[in-house]
C-alpha positions in Angstrom: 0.0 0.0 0.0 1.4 3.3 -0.5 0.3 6.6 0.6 0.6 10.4 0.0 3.7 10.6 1.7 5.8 7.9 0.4 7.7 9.3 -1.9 8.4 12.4 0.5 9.7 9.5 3.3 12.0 8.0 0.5 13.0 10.9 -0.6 14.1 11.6 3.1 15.6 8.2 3.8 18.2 8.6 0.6 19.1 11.6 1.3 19.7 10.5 5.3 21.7 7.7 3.7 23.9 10.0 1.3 24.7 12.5 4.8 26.0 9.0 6.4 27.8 8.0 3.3 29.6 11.1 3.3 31.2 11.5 6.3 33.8 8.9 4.9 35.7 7.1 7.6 35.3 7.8 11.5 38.7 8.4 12.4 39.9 8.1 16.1 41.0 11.7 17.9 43.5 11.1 20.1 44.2 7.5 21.8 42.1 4.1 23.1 41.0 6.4 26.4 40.3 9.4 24.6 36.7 7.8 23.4 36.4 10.2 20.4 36.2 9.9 16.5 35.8 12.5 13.9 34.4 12.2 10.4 36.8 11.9 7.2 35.1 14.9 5.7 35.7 16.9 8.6 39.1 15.9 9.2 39.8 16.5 5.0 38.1 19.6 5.1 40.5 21.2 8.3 43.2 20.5 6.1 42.6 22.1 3.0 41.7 24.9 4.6 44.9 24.8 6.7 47.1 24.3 3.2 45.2 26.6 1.2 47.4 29.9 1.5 47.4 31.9 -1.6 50.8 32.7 -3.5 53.6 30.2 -4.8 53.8 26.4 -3.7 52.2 23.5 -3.9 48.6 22.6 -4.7 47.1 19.9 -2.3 44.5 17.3 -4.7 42.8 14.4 -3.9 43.1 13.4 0.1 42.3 10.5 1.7 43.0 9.3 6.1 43.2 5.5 6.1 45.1 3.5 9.0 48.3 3.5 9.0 49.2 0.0 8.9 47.0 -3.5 9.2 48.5 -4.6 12.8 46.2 -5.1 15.5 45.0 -1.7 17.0 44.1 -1.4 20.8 40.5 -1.4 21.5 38.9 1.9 22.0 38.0 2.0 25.8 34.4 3.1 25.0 32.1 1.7 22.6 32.8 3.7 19.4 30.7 4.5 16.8 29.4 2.5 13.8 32.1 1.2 11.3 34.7 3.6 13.2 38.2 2.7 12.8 40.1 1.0 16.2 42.2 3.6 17.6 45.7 3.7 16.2 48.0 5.8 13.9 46.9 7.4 11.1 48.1 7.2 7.1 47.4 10.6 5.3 47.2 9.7 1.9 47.5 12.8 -0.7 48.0 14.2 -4.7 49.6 17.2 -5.0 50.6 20.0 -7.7 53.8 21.4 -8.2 55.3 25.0 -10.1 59.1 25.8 -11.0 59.3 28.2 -7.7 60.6 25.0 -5.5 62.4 21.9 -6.2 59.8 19.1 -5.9 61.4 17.2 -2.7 61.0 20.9 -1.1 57.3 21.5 -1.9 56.8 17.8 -1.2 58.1 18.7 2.5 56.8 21.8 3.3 53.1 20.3 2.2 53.6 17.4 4.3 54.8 19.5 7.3 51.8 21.4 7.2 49.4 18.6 6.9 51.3 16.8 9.8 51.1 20.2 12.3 47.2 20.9 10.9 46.4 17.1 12.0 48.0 17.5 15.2 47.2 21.2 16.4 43.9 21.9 14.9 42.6 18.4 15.2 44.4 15.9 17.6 44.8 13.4 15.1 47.7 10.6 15.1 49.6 10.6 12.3 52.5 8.2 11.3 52.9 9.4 8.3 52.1 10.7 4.9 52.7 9.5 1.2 52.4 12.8 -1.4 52.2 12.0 -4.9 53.3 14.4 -7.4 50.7 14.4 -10.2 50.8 18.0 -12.0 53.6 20.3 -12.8 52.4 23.6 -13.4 53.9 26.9 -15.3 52.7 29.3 -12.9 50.7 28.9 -9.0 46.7 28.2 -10.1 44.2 30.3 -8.3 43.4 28.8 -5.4 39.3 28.4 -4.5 38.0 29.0 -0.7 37.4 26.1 0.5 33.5 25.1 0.8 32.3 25.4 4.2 31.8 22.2 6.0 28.0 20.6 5.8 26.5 20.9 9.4 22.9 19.2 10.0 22.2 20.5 13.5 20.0 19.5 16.3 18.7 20.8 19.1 20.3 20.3 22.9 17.6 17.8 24.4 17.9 15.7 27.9 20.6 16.4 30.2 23.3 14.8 27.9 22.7 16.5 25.3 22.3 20.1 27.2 25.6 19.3 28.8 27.2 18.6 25.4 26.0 22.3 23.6 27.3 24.1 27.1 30.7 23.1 26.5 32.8 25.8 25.4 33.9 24.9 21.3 31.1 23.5 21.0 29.4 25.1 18.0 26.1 22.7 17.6 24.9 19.0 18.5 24.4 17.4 14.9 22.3 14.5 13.9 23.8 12.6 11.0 24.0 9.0 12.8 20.6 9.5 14.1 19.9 11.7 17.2 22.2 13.9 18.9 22.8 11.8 22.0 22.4 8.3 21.6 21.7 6.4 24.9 23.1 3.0 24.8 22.8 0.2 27.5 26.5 0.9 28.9 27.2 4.2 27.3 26.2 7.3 25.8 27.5 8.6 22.5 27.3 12.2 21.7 27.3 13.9 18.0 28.1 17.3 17.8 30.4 20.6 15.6 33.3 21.7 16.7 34.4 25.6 16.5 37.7 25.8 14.4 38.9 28.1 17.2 39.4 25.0 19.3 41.2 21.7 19.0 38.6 18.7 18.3 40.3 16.3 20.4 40.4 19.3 23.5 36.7 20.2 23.0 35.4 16.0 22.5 37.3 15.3 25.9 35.9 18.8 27.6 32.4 17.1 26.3 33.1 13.5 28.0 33.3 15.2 30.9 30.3 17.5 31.5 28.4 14.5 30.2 29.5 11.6 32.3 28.9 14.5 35.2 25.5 15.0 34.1 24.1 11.9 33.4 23.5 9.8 36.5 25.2 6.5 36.7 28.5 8.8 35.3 28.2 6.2 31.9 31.6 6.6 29.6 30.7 9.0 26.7 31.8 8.6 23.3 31.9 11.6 21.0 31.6 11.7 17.1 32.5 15.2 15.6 31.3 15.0 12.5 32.3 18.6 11.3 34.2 21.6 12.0 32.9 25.7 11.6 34.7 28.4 11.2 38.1 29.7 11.0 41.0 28.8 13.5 41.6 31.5 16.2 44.5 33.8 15.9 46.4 31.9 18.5 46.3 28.4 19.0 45.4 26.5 16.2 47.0 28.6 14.2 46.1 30.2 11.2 47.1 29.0 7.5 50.0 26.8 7.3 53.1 28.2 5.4 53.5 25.4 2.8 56.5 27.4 0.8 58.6 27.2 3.6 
């Protein structure tokens, strides 16, 4: 039987799928006791906007975050997400385009430098390493495009987890892409939520596991999935753009 609605409900369901789709992998912030995860997209879209200073130097292409190699990875000390990767270090995996202005193992090093302190300071991630592939050489620098703000679906602070969550300070909305905002499981609660690109992820996701486990009663473990970043980095610490002619 179908009815008045359905194609308005399917219509809602693909395009819930496609949001969860693209937040590529869930990456671990941080270590096994640090009990957060951040979306690929996010993560990617931190970086470009960290690398993408105008003037001479290399272009940053395609970028992927995979693991950084198949051994056995601690287990997280909170139940993670959905398909989120095990703790462990990270693999940044990236194209890049080059000009005449710097010999290519130079670019190569100052775009991998950057990427490194970007993943480190304005994230928290844990990266081993990462493998740049030189596909372009270019007569003169390109322009380079603004980076597209991140997607944010946001939700509204509801319960005492989730009010906790919003009050913590870089903290710039609760989001629902996995579902609701909090999600109440039977030993733990996970919490979804923006971060404010004034604040390290990995400092705000702990700041959050803490007001939360206060709030709730029983003091459950909290997980939290960032699954995007706003705004720009504050003049201090992250820092701003990341020299990549250096």
């Amino acid at each position: 039987m179908t009815t008045a609605d359905g194609p308005h409900r399917a219509q809602g369901w693909t395009a819930a799928v496609r949001q969860r789709l693209g937040l590529g992998r869930l990456l671990p912030l941080g270590g096994p006791a640090d009990g957060a995860w951040i979306s690929e997209r996010a993560a990617v879209a931190v970086l470009r906007r960290a690398v993408a200073v105008p003037g001479p130097g290399p272009v940053l292409g395609e970028l992927r975050i995979a693991v950084a190699d198949t051994e056995a990875a601690p287990a997280p000390q909170v139940p993670s997400p959905p398909s989120a990767l095990a703790p462990g270090p990270l693999r940044i995996e990236a194209t890049m385009a080059a000009t005449a202005d710097q010999p290519l193992p130079v670019a190569a090093a100052a775009l991998r430098s950057a990427l490194l302190t970007a993943a480190a300071r304005r994230l928290g991630l844990v990266v081993a390493e990462v493998d740049l592939q030189v596909t372009e050489l270019l007569d003169t620098a390109p322009e380079r495009p603004a980076p597209e703000p991140d997607e944010v679906r946001p939700a509204q602070p509801e319960g005492v987890a989730g009010r906790a969550a919003a009050g913590v300070k870089g903290v710039s909305t609760l989001t629902r892409v996995l579902g609701t905002a909090v999600h109440t499981g039977a030993d733990h609660v996970r919490v979804e939520l923006a971060t404010e690109g004034g604040h390290r992820a990995l400092d705000v996701a702990r700041a959050v596991r803490v007001a939360v486990a206060e709030a709730v009663e029983g003091h459950p473990p909290v997980a939290v999935l960032v699954t995007a970043v706003t705004g720009e980095p504050g003049p201090e610490d992250p820092p701003g753009p990341v020299d990549v002619t250096a």
